[in-house]
C-alpha positions in Angstrom: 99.9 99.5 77.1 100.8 99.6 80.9 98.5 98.3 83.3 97.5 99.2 86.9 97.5 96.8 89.9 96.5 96.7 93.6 98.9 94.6 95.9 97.8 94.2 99.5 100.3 94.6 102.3 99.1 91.6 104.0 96.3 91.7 106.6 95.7 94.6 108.4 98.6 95.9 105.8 101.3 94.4 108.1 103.8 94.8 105.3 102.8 98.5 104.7 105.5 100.5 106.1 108.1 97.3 105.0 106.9 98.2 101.6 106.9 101.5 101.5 110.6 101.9 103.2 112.3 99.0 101.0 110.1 100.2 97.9 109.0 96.9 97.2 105.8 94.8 96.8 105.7 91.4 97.5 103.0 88.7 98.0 103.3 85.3 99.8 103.1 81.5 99.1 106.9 81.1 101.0 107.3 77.2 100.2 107.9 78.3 96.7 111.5 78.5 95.2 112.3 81.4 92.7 109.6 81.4 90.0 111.9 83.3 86.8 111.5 80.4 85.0 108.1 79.5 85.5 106.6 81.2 82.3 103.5 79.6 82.1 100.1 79.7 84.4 100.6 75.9 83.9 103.9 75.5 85.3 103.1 77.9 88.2 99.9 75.5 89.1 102.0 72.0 89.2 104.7 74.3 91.7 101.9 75.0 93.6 100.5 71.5 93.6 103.9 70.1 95.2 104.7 72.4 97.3 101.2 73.0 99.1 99.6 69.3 98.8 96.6 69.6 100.6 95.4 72.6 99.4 92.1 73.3 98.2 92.1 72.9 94.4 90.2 76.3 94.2 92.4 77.8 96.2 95.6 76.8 94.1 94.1 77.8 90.8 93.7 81.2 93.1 97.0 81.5 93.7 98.4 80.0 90.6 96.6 82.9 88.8 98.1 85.5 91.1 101.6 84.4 90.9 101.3 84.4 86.8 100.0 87.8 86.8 102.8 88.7 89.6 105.8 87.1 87.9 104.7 87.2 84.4 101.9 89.9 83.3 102.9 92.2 85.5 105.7 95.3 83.9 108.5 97.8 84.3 106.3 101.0 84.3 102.8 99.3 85.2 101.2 101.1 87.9 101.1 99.4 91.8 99.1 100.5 94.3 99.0 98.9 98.1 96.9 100.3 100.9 97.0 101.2 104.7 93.6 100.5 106.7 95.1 101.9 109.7 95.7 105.1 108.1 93.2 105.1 105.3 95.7 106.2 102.4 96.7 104.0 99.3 100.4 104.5 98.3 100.8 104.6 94.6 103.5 104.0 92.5 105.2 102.3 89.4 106.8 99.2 89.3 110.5 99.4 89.0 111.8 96.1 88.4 111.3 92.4 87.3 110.3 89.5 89.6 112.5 88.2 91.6 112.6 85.8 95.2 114.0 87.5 97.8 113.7 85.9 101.4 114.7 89.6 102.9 111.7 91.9 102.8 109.5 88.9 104.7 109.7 85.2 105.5 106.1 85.1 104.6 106.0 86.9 101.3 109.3 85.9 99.5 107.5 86.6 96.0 109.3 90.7 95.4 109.1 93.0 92.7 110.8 96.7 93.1 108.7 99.9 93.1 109.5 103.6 92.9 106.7 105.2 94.8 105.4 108.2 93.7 102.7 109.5 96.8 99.8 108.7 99.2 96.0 109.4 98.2 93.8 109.2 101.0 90.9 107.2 100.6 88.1 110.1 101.4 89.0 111.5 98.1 88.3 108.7 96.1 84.4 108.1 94.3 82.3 105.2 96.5 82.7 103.0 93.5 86.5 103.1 93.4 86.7 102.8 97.2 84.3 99.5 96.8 86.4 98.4 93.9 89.5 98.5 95.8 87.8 96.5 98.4 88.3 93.5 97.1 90.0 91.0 99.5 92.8 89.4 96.6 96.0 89.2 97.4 96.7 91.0 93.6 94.0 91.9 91.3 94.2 94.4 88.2 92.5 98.0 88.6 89.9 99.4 85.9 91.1 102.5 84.0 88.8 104.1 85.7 90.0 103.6 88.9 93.5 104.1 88.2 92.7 107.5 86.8 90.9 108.7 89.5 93.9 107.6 91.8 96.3 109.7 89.4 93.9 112.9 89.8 94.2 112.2 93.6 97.4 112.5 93.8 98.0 114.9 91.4 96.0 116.9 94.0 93.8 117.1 90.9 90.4 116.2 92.6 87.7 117.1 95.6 86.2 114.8 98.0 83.2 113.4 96.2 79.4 113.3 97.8 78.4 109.8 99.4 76.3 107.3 97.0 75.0 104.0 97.1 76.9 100.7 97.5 77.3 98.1 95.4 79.0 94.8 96.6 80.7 93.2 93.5 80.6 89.5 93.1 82.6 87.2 94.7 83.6 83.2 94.8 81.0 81.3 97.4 83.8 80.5 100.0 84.7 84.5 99.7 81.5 86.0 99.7 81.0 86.9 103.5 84.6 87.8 103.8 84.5 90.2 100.9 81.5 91.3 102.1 82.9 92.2 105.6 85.5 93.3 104.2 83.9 96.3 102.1 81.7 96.9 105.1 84.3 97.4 107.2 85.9 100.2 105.4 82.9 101.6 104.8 81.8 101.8 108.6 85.6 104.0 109.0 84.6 106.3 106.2 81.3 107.0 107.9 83.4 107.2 111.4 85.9 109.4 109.7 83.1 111.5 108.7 82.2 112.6 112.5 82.9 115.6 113.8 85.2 115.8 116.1 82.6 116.4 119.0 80.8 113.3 117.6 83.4 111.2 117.8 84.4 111.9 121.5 80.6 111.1 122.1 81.1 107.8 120.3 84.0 106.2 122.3 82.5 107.8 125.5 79.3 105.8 124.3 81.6 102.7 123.8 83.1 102.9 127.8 79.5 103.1 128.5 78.1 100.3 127.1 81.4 98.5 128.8 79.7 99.4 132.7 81.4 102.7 132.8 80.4 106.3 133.5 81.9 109.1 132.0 82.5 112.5 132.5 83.8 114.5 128.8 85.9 117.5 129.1 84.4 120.8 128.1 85.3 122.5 124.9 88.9 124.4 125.3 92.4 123.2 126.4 91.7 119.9 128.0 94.9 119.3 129.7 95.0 115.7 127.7 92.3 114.3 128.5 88.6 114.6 126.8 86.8 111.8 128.9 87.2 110.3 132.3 85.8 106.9 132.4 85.1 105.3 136.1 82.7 103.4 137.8 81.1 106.0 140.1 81.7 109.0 137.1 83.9 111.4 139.3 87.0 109.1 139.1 87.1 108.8 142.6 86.4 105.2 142.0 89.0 102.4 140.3 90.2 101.9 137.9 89.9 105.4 137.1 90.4 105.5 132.6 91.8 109.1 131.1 91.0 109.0 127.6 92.2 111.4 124.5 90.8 111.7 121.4 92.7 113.0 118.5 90.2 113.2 114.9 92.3 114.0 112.2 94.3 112.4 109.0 98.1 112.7 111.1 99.2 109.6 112.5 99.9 110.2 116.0 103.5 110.1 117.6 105.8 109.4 120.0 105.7 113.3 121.7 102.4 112.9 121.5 102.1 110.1 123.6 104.6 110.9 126.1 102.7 114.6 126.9 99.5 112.3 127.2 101.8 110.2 129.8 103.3 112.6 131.8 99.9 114.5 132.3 98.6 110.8 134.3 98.1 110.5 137.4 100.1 107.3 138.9 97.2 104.8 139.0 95.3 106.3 135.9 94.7 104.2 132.6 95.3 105.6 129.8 93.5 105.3 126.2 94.5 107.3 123.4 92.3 107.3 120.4 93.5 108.7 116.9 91.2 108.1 114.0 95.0 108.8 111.8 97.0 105.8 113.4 99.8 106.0 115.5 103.5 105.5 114.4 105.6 102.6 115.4 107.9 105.2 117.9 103.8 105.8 119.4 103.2 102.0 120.2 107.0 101.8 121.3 105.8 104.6 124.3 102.3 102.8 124.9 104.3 99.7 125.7 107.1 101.3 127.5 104.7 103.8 129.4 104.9 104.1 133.1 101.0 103.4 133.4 98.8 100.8 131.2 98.3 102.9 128.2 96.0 101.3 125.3 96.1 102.8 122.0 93.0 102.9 119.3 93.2 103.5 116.0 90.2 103.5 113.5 90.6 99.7 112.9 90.2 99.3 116.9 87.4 101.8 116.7 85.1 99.7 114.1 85.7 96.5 115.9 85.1 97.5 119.1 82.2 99.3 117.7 80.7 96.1 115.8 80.9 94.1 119.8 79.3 96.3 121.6 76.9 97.8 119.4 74.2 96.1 120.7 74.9 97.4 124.3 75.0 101.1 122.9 72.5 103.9 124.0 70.5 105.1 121.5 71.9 108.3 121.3 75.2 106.7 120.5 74.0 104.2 117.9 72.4 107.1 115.9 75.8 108.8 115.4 76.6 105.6 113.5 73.5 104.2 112.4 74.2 100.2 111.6 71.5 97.4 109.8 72.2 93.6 110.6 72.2 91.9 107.6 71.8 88.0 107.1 73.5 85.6 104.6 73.3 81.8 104.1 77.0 79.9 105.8 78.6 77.5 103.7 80.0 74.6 105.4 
């Protein structure tokens, strides 16, 4: 009976364009030579053990369990799925090969199994139980049935958005509670963003440049000439620095034509901020960069955490469109 399995790109999913274009997964623990003939959970843990000394012993019976499922439980045909915070999809596929150590996709994750990827499911079309199931922060961790078939139905096309429920926060190991915790409640504060309107969400970051000491000044609906909010110190922009900003709601990454009409509309001692809740591709941040005037770029990662600093310093009218509770937990030292 195949299995299904979540593999994360690394934090941030670093390695999720790498994995996608090589159609690979792989996962880390570098020091370690090629595992084929490590068969056994047992002979994974004493690899571990001499290659990573002073490692917590919790944390190597972690990754000892990890690497056995990666090297030996996982199959030829077994679903994999890996997933894209910036963009909010999962990719989904089947793996395609046996383990093997390859040093070539990543000097940090040398641990490689091949994948023929079947499709993207975006994360709004998935149940709030499977999106807080595939919250958890492992490295690798085996998907219900339940989940898996949901996943299939997405990308089948098979499936509507579901309505918004409760949350439940699974359980987690001590020293991985607040992480996980964050974690979830992270992903849950961009499905609420993502939920905005588009009006909403141009209120929102022109919220945010308030609470930084700025005024603004937000374009009027119709063609906007690139630019939805000015952002200055006296609100006319007559005052430096002077910050244009565009805001672009929608599932589309952003790109690099986008970025250079956004440019070439700027005013030489403008600012720019460009703020796409779909991401940005790597030819986008290339422009940013290269761009002839400081240009920052947001995505909806940026948006929560910059969101989470200042939300103390919001107006109340901006804090509603994203009502947030402070909660409390007990640190372990």
């Amino acid at each position: 009976m195949s299995k299904s399995w979540m593999v994360r790109a690394e934090r941030n999913g670093r390695l999720f364009d790498a994995f996608k274009e090589k159609s690979v997964v792989a996962i880390g623990w570098p020091a370690l030579a090629d595992l084929s003939q490590a068969k056994t959970r047992k002979t994974i843990s004493e690899a571990l053990a001499k290659a990573y000394a002073g490692a917590k012993p919790q944390s190597q019976a972690m990754a000892a369990g990890q690497l056995h499922r990666f090297v030996n439980e996982m199959n030829i045909g077994d679903m994999v799925v890996t997933y894209d915070p910036s963009r909010r999809v999962y990719l989904v596929g089947e793996i395609a090969s046996a383990y093997r150590h390859d040093t070539s996709i990543d000097p940090e994750d040398t641990q490689v199994r091949s994948v023929r990827w079947d499709g993207e499911v975006s994360r709004d079309l998935l149940s709030v139980e499977s999106r807080n199931s595939l919250g958890s922060i492992s490295t690798l961790f085996r998907l219900s049935n339940e989940v898996a078939s949901e996943l299939k139905k997405a990308l089948s096309g098979n499936i509507a958005a579901p309505p918004e429920s409760s949350v439940a926060v699974g359980e987690a190991a001590e020293e991985d509670l607040f992480e996980s915790m964050a974690s979830r409640a992270h992903e849950f504060i961009k499905d609420k963003l993502n939920a905005l309107s588009w009006s909403e969400m141009q209120d929102l970051v022109a919220g945010l440049l308030r609470s930084l000491g700025y005024k603004t000044r937000i374009s009027d609906a119709g063609p906007d000439q690139g630019k939805d909010i000015v952002a200055s110190p006296d609100g006319f922009g007559f005052e430096a620095p002077r910050i244009v900003v565009e805001v672009k709601h929608r599932k589309g990454s952003m790109g690099a034509p986008d970025l250079r009409n956004f440019i070439a509309g700027r005013h030489d001692l403008d600012k720019g901020l460009y703020v796409s809740t779909g991401g940005f591709t790597r030819e986008a941040r290339y422009e940013a960069e290269r761009a002839r005037i400081p240009t920052a770029l947001m995505d909806l990662d940026d948006l929560v955490k910059s969101l989470l600093e200042q939300y103390d310093k919001l107006d109340l009218e901006t804090q509603q469109l994203i009502p947030l509770k402070r909660i409390f937990i007990p640190a372990w030292s």
